[in-house]
N, C-alpha and C positions, 0 to 999 in steps of 0.2 A: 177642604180648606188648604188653602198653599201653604208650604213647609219654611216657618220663619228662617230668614237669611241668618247668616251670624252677625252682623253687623247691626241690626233690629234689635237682634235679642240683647246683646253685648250694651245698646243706647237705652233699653231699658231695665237692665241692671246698676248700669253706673249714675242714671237720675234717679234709681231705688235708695242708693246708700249717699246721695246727696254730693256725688262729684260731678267733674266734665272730662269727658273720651279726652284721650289724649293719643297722638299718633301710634307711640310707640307699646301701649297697650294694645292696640287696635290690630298693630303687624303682630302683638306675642300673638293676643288670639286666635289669627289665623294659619300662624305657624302651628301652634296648637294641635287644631281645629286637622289641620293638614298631617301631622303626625297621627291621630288616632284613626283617620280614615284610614293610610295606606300600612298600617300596623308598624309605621317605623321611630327610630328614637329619634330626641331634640334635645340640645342645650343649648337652652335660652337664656341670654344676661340681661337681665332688667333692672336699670336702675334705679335708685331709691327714688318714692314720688310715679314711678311708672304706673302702678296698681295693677298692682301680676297677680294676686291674688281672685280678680275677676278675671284679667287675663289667661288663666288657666282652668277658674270654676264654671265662666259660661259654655266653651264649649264641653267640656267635661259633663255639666248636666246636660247638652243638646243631644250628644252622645246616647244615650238613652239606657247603656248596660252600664254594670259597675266599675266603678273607680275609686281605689285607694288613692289617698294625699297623705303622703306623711311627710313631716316636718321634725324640724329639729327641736324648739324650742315651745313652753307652754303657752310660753306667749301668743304666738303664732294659731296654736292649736286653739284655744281659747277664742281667739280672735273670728276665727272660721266659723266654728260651732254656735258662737252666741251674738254674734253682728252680721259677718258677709254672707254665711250660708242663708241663714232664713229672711235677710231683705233679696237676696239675690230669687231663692226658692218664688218668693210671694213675686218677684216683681216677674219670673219667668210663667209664671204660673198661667195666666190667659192666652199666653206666647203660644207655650207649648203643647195645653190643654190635658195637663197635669201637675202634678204638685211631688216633686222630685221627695222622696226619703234621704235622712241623712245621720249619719252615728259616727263616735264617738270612740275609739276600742284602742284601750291601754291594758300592759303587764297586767297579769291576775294581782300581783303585790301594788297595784294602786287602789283596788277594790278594798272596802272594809270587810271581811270573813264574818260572819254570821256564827260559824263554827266557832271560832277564837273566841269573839265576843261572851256570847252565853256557855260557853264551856272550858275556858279558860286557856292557859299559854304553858302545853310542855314545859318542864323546869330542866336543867341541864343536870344538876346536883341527884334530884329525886326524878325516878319517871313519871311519876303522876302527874297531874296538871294542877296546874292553883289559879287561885280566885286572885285575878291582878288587881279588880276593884277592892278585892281586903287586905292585902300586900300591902300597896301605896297608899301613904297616909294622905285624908281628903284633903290635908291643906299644901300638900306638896304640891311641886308645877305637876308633876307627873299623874299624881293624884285628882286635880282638878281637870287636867288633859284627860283622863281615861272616863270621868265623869258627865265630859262635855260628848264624848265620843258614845258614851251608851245613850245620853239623850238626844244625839242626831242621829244613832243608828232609825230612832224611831220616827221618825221627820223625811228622811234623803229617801230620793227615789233614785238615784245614782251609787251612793256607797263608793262614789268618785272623791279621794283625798283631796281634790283641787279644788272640789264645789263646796268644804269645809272652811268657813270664814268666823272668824282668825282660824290660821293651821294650828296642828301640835306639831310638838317636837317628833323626831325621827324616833326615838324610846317608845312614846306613846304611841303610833301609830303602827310599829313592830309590835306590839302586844295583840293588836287587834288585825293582822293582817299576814298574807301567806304566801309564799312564791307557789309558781309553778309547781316545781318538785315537792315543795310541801304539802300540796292538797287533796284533800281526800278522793276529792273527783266526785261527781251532781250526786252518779247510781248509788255512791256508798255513804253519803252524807246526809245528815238528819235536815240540812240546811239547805239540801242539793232544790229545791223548787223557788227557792227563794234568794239565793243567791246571785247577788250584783254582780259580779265577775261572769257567770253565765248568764243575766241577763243585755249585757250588751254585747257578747256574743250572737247571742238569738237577735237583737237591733240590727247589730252589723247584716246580720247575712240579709234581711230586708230591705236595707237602705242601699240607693245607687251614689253616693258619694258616703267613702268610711272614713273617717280624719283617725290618721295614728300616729306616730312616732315612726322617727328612723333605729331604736333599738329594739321596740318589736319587728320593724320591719325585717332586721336581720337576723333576729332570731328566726323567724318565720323562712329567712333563708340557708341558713346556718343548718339547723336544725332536722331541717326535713318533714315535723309532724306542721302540718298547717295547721295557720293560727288567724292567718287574715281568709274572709269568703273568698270564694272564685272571682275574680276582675280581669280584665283583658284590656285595662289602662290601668298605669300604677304612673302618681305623680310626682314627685321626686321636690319640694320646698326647702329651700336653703340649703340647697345640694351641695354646695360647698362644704359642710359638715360631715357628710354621709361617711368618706373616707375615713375618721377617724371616729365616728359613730360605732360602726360596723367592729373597725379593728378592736374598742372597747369590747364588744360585744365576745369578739371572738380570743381575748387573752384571758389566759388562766392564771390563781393564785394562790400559790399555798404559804400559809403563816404559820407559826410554831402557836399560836391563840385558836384560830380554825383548828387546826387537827385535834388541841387536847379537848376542843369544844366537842367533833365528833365520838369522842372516847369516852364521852359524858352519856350522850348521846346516846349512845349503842351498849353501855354498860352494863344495864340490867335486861338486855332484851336478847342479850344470846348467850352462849355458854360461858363458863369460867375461861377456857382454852382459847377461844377465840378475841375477847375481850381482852384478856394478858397480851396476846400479842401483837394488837393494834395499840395497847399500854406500851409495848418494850419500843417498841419503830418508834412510838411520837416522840418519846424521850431520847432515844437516838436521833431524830430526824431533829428537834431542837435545840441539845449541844451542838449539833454542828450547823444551825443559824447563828448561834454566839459567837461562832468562831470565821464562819465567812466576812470576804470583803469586797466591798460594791461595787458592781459590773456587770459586763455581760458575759456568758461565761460559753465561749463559744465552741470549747469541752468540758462535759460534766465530770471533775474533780471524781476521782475514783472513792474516797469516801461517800458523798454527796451522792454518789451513783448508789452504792450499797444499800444507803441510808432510805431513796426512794423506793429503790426495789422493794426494800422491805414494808415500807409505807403503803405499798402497790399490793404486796400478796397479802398484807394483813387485813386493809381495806375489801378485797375482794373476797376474804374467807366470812367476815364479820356481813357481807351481803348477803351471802349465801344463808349464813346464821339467822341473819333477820328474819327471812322467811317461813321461820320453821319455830324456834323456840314462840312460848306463851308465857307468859309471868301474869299471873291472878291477881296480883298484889298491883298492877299497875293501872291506872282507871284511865277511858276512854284510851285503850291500847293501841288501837289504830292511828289514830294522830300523834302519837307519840312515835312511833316506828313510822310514820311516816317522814316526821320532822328527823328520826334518825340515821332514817335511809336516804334523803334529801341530802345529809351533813357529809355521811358518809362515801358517794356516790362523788362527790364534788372532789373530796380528798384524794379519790382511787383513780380517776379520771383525769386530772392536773400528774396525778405522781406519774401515771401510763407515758401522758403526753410527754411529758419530760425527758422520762428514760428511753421510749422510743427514739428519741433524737431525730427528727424530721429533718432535711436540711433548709426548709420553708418554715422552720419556727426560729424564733430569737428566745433564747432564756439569759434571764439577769438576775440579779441579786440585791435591793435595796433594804436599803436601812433608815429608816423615820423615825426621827426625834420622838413625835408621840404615838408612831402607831408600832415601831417594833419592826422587826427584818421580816423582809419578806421575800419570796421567792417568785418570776412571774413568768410565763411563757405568753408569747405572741406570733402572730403572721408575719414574715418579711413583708408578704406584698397583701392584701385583699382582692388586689384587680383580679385576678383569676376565679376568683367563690364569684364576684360580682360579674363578670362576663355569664360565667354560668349560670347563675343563678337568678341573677336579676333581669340581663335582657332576655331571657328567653321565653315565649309563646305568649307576648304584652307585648306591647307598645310603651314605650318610660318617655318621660315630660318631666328632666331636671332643669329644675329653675334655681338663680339667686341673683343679687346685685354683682358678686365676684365671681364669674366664670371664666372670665378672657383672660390667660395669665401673659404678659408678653405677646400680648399682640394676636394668640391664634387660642384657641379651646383643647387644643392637643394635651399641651401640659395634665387639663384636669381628666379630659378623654384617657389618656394614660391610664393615672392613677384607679380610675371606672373601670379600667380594664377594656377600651376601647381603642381600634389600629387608626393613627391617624385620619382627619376627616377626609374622605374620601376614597381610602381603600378600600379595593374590592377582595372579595373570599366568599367562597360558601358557607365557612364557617365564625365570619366573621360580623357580627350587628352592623348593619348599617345606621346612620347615623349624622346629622346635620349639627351645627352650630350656628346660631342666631341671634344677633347682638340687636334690641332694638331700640339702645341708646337710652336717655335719661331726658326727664321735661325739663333739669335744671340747665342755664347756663353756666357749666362751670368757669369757663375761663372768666369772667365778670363776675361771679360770685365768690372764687376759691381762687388762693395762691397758695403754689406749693414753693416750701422757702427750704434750703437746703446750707445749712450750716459749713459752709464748705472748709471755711478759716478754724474750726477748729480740731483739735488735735484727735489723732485716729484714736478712736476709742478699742482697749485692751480688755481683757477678760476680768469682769469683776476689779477692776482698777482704778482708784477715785480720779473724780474728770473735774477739778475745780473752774475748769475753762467751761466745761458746758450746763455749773451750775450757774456763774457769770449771766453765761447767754442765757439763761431760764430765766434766769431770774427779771431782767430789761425785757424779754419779751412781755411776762405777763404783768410788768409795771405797766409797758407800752399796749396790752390791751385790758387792764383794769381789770384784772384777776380774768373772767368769763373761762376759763383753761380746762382743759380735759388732758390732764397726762398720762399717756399710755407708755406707760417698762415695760423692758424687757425682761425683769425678774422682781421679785417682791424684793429684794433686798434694796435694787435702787431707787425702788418709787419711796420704800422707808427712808433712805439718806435723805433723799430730796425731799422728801415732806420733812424732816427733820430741821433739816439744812433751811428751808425757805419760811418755815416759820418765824426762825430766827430772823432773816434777813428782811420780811416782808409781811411782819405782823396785821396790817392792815385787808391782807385779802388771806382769808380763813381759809386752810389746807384741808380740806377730806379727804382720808387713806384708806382703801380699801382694805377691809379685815376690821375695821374702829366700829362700824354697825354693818346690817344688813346691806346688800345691793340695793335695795329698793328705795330703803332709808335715804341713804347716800344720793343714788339718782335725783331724788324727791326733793333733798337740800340744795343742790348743787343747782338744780333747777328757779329753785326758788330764790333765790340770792346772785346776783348776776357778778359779785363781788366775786365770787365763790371758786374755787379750782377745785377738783376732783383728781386724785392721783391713783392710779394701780396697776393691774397687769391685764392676763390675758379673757379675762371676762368685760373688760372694761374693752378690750380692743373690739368688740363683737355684740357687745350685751347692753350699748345705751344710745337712745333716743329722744335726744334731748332739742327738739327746733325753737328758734328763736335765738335771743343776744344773747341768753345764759352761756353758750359754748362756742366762741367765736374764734378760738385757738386751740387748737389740737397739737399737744404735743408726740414726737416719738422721739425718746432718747438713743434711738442705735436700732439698726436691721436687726429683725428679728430674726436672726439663724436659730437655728437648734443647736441647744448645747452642744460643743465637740462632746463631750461624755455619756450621750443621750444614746442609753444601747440599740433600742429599736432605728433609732433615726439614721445613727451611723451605719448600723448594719443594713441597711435597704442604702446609703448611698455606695458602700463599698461592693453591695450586689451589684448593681448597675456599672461599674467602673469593673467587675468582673466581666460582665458580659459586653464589655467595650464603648461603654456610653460613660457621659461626664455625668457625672457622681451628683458633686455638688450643683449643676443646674438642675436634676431632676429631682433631687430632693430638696437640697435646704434650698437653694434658691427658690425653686417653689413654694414650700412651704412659706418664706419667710413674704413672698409678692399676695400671698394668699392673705396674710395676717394686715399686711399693710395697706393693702386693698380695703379690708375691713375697716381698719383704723382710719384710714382716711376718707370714708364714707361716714364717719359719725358727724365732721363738719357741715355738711349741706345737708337740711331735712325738708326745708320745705323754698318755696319761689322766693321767699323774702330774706333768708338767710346771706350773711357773708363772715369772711373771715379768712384765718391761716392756717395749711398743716404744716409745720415746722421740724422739718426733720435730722435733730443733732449729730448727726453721722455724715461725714466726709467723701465717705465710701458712694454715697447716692449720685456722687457728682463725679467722681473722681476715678471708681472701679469700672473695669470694663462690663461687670455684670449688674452695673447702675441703671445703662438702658430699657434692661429687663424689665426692671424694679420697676423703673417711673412708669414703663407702658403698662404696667399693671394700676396703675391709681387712676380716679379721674383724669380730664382734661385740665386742671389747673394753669392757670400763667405760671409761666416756672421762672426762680430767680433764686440767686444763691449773693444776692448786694442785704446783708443785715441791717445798711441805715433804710433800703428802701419797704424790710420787711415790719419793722419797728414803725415805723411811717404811717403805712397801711394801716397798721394796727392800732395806733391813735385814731387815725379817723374815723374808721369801723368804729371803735368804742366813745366817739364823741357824734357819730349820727346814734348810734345806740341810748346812748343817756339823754340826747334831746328827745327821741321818742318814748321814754321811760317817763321822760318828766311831765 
């Protein structure tokens, strides 16, 4: 039988899940398709409405060996797993004269622990374990949460937290669940045959597409012990994340809470001696969190130095300890020391990291209203682990709506740790970029409107001028608004401020209920404005007249204060590059990219992004910015954008009605 084309298969995926081909899916696919053959990388920008999702699964299963996808959000993940995979599978299936395997593999801490469960949860206080279901009283939330969990442990064939409907709280599902470092591991566990964390392990390594995440991704690169099977395509969703994914993955953190938690920890499981003096360091190492102040500290304070040192030899003596002492008095003693040696290992490895002083780490100093000082170390750059680590002996296929920042893929190629597109090296990835455009029309569907008249907006400074203009805009389109800040403090003014002035269209503020809530509402009520920050710029999907104004009060730079951000751009201005183009200005074209893709979801959509900043129109690094957002009509005339925006919301209410 002759070997279906990609074009066949691709027509018979996309009338599986009930769309129509559209060009520019058509071109990812073969870009695709063309990348896994000749083992080389691709960044693909596909815009919202493209369907990159098939765009990258059909050839991916024609492929025929495995393929990681990880993505950023669960959304996504969800999406894959229990709609596009198995109509894509069934519809491929006569095609290819197989029926492709597919799984599922997230952190061992999203799995429900079997161990935990029927044996209970290490105490910090006593080493014993105790009974959480006789702890918590059954009528608490907590109570009724660990209740709902022991009678879905008997139900789920997953032991996956996200297939748990309604969730628990983060409490409740820490009782019953375990990291990495905490687990006994299959050979030593009474649970080890039956355990969900190891069984979609054993899934993954038989399926040829695995759906993960990009924080396991980078652990699994970080790391070194693999965690994902062997695959020779790894697909890279909403790759615009990944950078700051990773760097999560890879900062460490020590709190004056964390350490005396590990001193609980390891208390009764090694000697007197040892014990005291992982006691004397934390109490040392926490007087002087009380007495730091926030920053990046780009010498560690010779006390502060001492302070870790000693954090560093006590933690590493109390390891050694672990091993060797036995306490009779302690029941199931292995989970207990292992949850010790987990606590402890994290503390002694942040305090190393510290005091070796790398010139490739950032360390800084915060302090949180509710969570207490903290101490954090980070990467200057990622590009380099990910050069290494990620393009190497694979073929990678990052995809998202925002990869083209200004005009070329360089910018994000950078930050990937990739040498502009087209240089040559032997030791350098080779590597393409591939824009294949958007099915929307933007210029007849989006205006980008640029507040040009009003006053340059100041750091944290009240802008009574650009509450004015808020305010006429979203008269002028009958609330439908989505307001994206630049910090919770101004979306709070603003939502403050516009209640007063515009009781008639109801303000939701991020932080008042859930995201989802909010989305849900905001949806349902076309009156309705939604106001927040940086989840809001990235995290909603809302097509239709509900969202037909997209607000941005100000470029989204990274705080001048921002210790990681300033120091990666004062790197780059070391080494003789502009600073602020390769950092904040990126970063900030990256965020607004984002934002101003929540306006257009689907063909029938229209509206404004309205951007209150001056600076868009008026700084020389405005051109940057704009070639980063769709095509929009551009226009910075307010009576023409006010305009618009009436009639947009009087075609809207004649179809409502």
């Amino acid at each position: 039988m002759t070997k279906p084309s990609l074009p066949e298969l691709l027509h018979a995926a996309v009338t599986a899940v009930g769309g129509s081909e559209r060009p520019g899916q058509v071109a990812m696919a073969q870009a695709v398709a063309e990348a896994i053959d000749d083992g080389s990388h691709l960044l693909v920008q596909a815009g919202t409405g493209t369907g990159k999702s098939l765009g990258y699964l059909v050839p991916a299963l024609a492929h025929g060996e495995p393929v990681v996808v990880a993505t950023a959000t669960l959304a996504l993940q969800r999406q894959l797993v229990e709609r596009d995979l198995p109509r894509t599978v069934e519809a491929l299936h006569p095609l290819l004269r197989r029926r492709p395997e597919f799984a599922m593999l997230k952190g061992r801490s999203n799995y429900l622990c079997l161990h935990r469960l029927h044996e209970g949860v290490p105490q910090d206080e006593e080493d014993g374990l105790f009974d959480q279901f006789e702890a918590a009283a059954p009528t608490s939330k907590l109570g009724q949460d660990l209740l709902r969990l022991r009678d879905w442990s008997q139900e789920t064939e997953s032991g996956d937290r996200d297939d748990l409907t309604p969730g628990v709280s983060d409490r409740a599902w820490a009782q019953v669940s375990v990291s990495s470092r905490e687990c006994l591991g299959a050979s030593k566990c009474a649970y080890g045959a039956e355990c969900f964390a190891e069984m979609a392990r054993e899934r993954a390594k038989l399926a040829e597409v695995i759906v993960t995440n990009h924080a396991l991704l980078a652990i699994d690169a970080i790391e070194g012990a693999p965690i994902l099977p062997q695959h020779e395509v790894l697909i890279v969703d909403e790759a615009h994340e990944l950078v700051s994914r990773v760097t999560g993955v890879a900062t460490g953190e020590l709190t004056p809470g964390q350490v005396n938690r590990s001193v609980r920890r390891a208390a009764k499981l090694v000697d007197e001696k040892a014990a005291d003096q992982l006691q004397t360091a934390a109490e040392g190492f926490e007087r002087l969190m009380e007495l730091a102040l926030p920053g990046r500290l780009e010498e560690i304070p010779e006390d502060l130095g001492y302070a870790l040192m000693a954090l560093r030899d006590a933690a590493r003596t109390v390891i050694s300890a672990l091993g060797t002492t036995r306490d009779k008095s302690v029941q199931d003693e292995d989970a207990v020391r292992k949850q010790a040696l987990a606590s402890v290992e994290t503390v002694h490895d942040v305090a190393e990291r510290i005091t070796n002083g790398s010139e490739w780490d950032v360390v800084w100093y915060e302090r949180h209203d509710r969570f207490g000082a903290s101490l954090r170390v980070a990467p200057m750059s990622v590009s380099g682990l990910l050069r290494e680590k990620l393009f190497a002996d694979r073929s990678v296929v990052l995809a998202s709506a925002t990869l083209k920042l200004g005009g070329d893929f360089n910018g994000v190629g950078a930050s990937l740790g990739l040498a502009p597109e087209g240089t040559e090296g032997d030791d350098l990835p080779k590597w393409k970029g591939v824009d294949v455009g958007s099915p929307f029309d933007y210029p007849k569907q989006g205006i980008l409107y640029v507040a040009r008249h009003l006053s340059r907006p100041a750091r944290d400074g009240d802008r009574a001028d650009m509450l004015d203009e808020l305010t006429e805009l979203i008269q002028a389109a009958g609330g439908r608004t989505l307001g994206l800040f630049s910090s919770m403090r101004a979306a709070q003014l603003a939502a403050e401020e516009l209640r007063t002035r515009i009781p008639e269209f109801p303000i939701l503020l991020q932080g008042e209920e859930t995201l989802g809530e909010l989305i849900k509402n905001f949806a349902a009520d076309p009156k309705t404005c939604l106001f927040g920050t940086l989840s809001l710029w990235q995290g909603v999907d809302v097509p239709g007249s509900s969202c037909q104004l997209v607000i941005m009060d100000k470029i989204p730079f990274p705080r001048p204060d921002d210790p990681l951000m300033s120091a990666r751009q004062k790197a780059v201005e070391d080494a003789g590059g502009n600073g602020f183009m390769a950092v904040a200005a990126t970063h900030a074209a990256l965020l607004m990219a984002q934002g101003a893709g929540r306006l257009v979801r689907a063909s029938e959509d229209r509206g404004v992004v309205a951007v209150l900043d001056q600076r868009l129109a008026t700084a020389r690094y405005g051109s940057y910015l704009k070639a980063s957002l769709p095509d929009f009509w551009y226009t910075t005339d307010r009576n023409q954008a006010r305009k618009s925006l009436a009639a947009i919301d009087a075609a809207a209410k004649e179809n409502e009605a």
